[in-house]
C-alpha positions in Angstrom: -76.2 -34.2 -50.4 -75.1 -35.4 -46.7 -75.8 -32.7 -44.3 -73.6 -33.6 -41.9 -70.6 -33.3 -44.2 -72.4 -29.7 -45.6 -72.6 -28.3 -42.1 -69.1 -29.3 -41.6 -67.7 -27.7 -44.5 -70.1 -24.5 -43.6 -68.3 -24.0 -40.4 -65.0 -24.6 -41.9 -65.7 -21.6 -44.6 -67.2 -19.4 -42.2 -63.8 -19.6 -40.2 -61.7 -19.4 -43.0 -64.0 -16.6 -44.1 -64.0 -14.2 -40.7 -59.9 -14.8 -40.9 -59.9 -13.4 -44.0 -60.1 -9.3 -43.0 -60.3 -8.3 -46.8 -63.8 -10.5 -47.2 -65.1 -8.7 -44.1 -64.0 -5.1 -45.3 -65.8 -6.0 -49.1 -69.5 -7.2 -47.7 -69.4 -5.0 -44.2 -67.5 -1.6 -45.1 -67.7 -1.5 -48.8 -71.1 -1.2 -49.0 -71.2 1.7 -46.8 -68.6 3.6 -48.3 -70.4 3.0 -51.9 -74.0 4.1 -49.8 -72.0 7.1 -48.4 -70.0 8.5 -51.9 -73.0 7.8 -54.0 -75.6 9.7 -51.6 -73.9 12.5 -50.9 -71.6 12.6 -54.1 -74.2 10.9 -57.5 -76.8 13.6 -58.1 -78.4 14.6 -61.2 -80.2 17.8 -59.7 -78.0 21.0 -59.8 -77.7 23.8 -57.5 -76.0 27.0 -56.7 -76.1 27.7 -60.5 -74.4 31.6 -61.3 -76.9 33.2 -63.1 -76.7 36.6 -64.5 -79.7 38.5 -65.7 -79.2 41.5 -67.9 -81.9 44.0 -67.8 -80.9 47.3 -70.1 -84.1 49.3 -68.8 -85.3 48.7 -65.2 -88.7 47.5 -64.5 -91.4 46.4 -62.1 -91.7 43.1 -64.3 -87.8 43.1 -64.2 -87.5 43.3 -60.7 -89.8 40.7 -60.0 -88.0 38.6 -62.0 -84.9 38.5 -61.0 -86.4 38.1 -57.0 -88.0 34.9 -58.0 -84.5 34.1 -59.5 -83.0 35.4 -55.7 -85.3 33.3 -54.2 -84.4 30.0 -55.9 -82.5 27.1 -53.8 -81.3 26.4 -57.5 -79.5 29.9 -58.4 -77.2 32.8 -57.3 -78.3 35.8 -59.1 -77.6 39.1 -59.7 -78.6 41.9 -62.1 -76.5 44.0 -64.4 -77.0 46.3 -67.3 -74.2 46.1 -69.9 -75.2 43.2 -72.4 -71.5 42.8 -72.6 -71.0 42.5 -68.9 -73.5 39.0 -69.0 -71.5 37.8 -72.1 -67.8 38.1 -70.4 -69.0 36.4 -67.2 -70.0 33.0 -69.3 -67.1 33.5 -71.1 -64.4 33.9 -67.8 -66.6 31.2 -66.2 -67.5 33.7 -63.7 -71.5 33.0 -64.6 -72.7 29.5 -65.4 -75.8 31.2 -67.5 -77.0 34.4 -68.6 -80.3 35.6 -69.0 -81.0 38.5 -71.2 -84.1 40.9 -70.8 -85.8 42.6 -73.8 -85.9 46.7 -73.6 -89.4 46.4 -73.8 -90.1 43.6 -71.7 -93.8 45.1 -69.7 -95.1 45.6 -73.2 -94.2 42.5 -74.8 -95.7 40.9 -71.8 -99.0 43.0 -71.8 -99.1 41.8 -75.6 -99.1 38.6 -74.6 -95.7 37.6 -76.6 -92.2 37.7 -74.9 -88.9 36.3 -76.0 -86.1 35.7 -73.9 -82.4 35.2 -74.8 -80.6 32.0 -72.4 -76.6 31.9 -72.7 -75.3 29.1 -71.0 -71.9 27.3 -70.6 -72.5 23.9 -72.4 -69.3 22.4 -71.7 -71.1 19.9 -69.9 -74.2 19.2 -71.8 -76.4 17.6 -69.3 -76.0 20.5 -66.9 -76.3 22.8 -69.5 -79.4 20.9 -70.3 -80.9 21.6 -66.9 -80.4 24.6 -66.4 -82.1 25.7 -68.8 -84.9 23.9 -67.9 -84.6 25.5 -64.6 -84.1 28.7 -66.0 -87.4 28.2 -68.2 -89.1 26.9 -65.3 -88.5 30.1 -62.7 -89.8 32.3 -65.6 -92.6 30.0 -66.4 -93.8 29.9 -62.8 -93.3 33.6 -62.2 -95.1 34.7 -65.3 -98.0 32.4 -65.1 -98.8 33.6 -61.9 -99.8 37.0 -62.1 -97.1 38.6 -60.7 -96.7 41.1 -63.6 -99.2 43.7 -64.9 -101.2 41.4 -67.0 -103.2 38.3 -65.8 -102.1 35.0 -67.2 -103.0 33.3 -70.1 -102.7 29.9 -69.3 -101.5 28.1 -65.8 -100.0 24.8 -65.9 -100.5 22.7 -62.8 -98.3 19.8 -62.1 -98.2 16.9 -59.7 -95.1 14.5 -59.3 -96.2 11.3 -58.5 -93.9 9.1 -56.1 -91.3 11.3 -56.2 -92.7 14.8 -55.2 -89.5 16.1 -54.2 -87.8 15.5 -57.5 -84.4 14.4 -56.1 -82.7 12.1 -58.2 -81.1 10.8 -54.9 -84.2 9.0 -54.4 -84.0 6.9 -57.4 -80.6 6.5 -57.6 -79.8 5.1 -54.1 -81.8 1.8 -55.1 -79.4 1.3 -57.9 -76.3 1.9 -55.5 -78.0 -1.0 -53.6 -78.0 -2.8 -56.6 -74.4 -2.5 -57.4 -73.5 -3.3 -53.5 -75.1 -7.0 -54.0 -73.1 -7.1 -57.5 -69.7 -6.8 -55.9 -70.2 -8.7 -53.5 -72.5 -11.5 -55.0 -70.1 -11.5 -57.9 -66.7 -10.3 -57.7 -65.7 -11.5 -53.5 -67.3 -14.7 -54.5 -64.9 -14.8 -57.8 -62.0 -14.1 -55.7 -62.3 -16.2 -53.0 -62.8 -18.9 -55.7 -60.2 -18.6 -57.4 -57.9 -18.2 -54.5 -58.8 -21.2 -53.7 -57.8 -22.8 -56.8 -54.1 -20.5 -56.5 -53.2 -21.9 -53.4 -54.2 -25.4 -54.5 -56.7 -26.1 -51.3 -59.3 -27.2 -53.7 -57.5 -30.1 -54.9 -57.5 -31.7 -50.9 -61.7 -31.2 -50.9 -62.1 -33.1 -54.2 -59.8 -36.2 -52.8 -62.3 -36.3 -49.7 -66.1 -38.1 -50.0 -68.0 -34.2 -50.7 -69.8 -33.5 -53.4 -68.6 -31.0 -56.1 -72.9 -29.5 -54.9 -71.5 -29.4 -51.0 -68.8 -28.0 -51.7 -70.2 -25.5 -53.9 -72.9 -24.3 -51.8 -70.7 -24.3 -48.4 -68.4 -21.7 -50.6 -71.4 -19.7 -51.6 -73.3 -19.5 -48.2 -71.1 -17.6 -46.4 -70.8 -15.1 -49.1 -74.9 -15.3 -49.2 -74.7 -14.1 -45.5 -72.2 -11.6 -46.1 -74.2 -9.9 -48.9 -77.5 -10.1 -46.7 -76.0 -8.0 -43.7 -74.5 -5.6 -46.7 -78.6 -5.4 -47.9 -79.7 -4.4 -44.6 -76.9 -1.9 -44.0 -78.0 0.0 -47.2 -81.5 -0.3 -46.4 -81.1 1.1 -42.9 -79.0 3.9 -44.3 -81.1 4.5 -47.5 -83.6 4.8 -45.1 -83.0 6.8 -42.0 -79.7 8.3 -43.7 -80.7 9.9 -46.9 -84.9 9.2 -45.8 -85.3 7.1 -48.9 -89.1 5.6 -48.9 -90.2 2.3 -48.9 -93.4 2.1 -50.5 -93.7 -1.8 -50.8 -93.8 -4.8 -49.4 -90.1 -5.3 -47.4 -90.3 -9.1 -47.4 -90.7 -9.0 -51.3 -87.8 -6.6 -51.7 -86.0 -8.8 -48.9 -86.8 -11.9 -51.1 -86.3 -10.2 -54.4 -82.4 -9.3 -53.6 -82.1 -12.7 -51.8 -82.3 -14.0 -55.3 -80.6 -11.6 -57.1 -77.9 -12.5 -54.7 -78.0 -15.9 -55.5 -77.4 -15.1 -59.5 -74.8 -12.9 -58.5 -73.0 -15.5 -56.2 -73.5 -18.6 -59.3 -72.0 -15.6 -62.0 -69.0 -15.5 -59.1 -68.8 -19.2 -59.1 -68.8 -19.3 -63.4 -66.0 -16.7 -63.4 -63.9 -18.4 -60.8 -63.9 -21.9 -62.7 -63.4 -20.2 -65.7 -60.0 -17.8 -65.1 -59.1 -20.4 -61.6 -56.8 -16.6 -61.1 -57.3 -14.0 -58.6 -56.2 -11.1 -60.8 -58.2 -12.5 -64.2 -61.1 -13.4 -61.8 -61.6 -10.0 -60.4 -61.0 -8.1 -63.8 -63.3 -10.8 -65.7 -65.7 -10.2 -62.7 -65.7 -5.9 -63.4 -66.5 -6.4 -66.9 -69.4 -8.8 -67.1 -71.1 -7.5 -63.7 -70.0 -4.0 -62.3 -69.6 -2.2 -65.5 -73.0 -3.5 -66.8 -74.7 -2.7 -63.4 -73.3 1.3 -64.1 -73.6 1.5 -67.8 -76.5 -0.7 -69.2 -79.4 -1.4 -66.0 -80.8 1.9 -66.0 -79.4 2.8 -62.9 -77.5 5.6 -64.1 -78.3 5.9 -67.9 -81.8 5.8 -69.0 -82.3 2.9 -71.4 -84.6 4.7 -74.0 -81.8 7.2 -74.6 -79.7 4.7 -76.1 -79.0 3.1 -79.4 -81.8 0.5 -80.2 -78.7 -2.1 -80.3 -77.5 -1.3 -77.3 -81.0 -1.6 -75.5 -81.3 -5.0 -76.8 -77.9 -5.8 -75.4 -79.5 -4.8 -71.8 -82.1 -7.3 -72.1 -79.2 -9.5 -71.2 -78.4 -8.0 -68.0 -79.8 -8.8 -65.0 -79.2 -5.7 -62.8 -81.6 -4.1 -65.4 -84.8 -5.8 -63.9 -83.2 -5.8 -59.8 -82.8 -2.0 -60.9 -86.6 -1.8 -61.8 -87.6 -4.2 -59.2 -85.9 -2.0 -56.5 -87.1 1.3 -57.7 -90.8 0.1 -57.9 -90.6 -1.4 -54.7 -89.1 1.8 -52.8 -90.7 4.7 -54.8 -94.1 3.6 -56.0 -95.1 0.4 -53.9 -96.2 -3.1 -54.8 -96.9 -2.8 -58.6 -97.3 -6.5 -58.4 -97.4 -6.8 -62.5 -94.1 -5.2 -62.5 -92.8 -7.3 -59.3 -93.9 -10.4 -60.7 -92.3 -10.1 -64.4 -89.0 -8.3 -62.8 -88.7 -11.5 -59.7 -89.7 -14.5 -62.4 -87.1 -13.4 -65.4 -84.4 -12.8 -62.4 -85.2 -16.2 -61.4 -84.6 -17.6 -64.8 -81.1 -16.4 -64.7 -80.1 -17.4 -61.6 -81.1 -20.9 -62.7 -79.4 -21.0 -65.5 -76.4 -19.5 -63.9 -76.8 -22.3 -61.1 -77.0 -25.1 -63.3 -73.7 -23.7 -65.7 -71.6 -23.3 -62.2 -72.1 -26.7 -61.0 -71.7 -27.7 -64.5 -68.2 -26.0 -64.7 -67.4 -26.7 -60.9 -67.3 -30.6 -61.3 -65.1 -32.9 -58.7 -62.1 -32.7 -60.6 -59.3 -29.7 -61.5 -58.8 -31.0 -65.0 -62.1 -30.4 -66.5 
């Protein structure tokens, strides 16, 4: 590799590049649009949740109830008597849940034994889901406290580790970060490629004394810089934006996505030679990277939910250990045993993604 004719072609395709508006707009503004919609927009926590609590026969125990209910950041509440008045409002969406109170709710909880009754809108299952658990939670908490006539029997204490706020922003926001280097690793890299073999300007390079490596690696650099200003936008709004933690070590995360980005950019390069088409290129490129990043790394979907065969397929997948790698490294710190597998296996498939792009890049069009 001659590095005189490699820094020539670099600052050929950094021109050509920085002419090109759309390139600028996919690794500069893209990424913080994604960082912005997916912060503010992507969460698994719910709030503001309508709640109705149905109490036949006032009580102390009652009241106290439905004011840890009141006091929730989680719920709206309010109090009626009619047990049919709870049931209409889930059924004309006016509640989201409805909690019912027994007649005899201070003697059933001086015995020691109390049943509740939970209605709740399941249209959407994972909210319906959750609020329940919240529901359970608030009357879990208040109970075990001593807040009604009798002292507890039993009081849970619980610590969450790394994430003591619970907000599911705080894992997520790694694996927006994730899908950031994915588009632009993979899918600009594909397009640009395959532009370039649309409009033919390929065919000049391969007449001229560069190597089908130069040339491959000039086209890829530029996109490598592109995605590394995209990383540190993300990490300065994960950071100071939505006051995401980094635990860890910032040169291994740094280093970490800097090979990541490098798979991402040789996946690009296979896609390119493969479809030599902007508009197959950039579909090809949404199936085999960005839907997999969503879908099958973990980033959204826990793995262990899914079918056995379907976790096996995510073995395959790359942005399953970046996804891993990124969330240890913000939330928990440097877990080197975790580090180490998650950087060596992404390694592996960047080389073998290296080695098939060069192998399907050669010096000539026809092959």
């Amino acid at each position: 590799m001659n590095l005189h004719r490699l820094h020539t072609l670099i600052v050929k395709e950094r021109k050509q590049l920085f002419r090109d508006p759309s390139s600028m707009v996919f690794g500069i503004v893209l990424p913080l649009i994604l960082l912005l919609v997916f912060g503010y927009a992507l969460s698994m926590d719910i709030r503001n949740i309508r709640l109705v609590i149905v109490e036949p026969q006032p009580s102390p125990l009652g009241n106290i109830i439905a004011a840890r209910f009141a006091a929730s950041e989680y719920f709206i509440a309010h109090t009626v008597r009619a047990t049919e008045a709870g049931t209409a409002a889930v059924r004309d969406h006016r509640a989201d849940a409805c909690l019912y109170l027994p007649d005899n709710l201070e003697r059933q909880y001086n015995l020691g034994d109390m049943s509740f009754l939970v209605v709740v809108n399941a249209t959407n299952a994972m909210r319906a889901r959750l609020m329940e658990n919240y529901i359970k939670g608030v009357l879990v908490s208040g109970l075990a406290r001593g807040d009604g006539p009798a002292s507890p029997r039993i009081e849970l204490n619980s610590r969450m580790w790394y994430n003591t706020a619970n907000d599911s922003r705080l894992y997520m926001l790694p694996g927006v970060i994730v899908l950031i280097m994915t588009i632009i690793g993979t899918k600009l890299t594909a397009m640009i490629m395959a532009k370039e073999y649309e409009h033919g300007n390929l065919e000049s390079m391969f007449v001229t004394p560069m190597t089908s490596g130069e040339i491959l690696v000039a086209k890829a650099l530029n996109n490598f810089l592109l995605g590394m200003i995209g990383l540190g936008l993300s990490l300065l709004l994960a950071r100071f934006l939505f006051h995401v933690p980094v635990r860890g070590s910032l040169t291994i995360l740094v280093l970490g996505s800097a090979i990541y980005l490098n798979m991402a950019l040789a996946l690009g390069l296979v896609i390119s030679s493969i479809t030599k088409n902007q508009f197959l290129a950039s579909e090809l490129s949404m199936i085999v990277s960005f839907m997999p990043v969503l879908l099958l790394s973990g980033f959204i979907y826990e793995i262990s939910n899914m079918p056995r065969w379907v976790q096996m397929i995510t073995y395959i997948i790359p942005a399953r250990y970046y996804v891993d790698f990124l969330q240890t490294i913000f939330l928990v710190g440097n877990v080197w045993s975790n580090i180490v597998k998650n950087f060596l296996i992404i390694i592996a498939f960047t080389t073998v993604l290296m080695l098939v792009a060069k192998a399907k890049n050669p010096k000539s069009l026809e092959q």
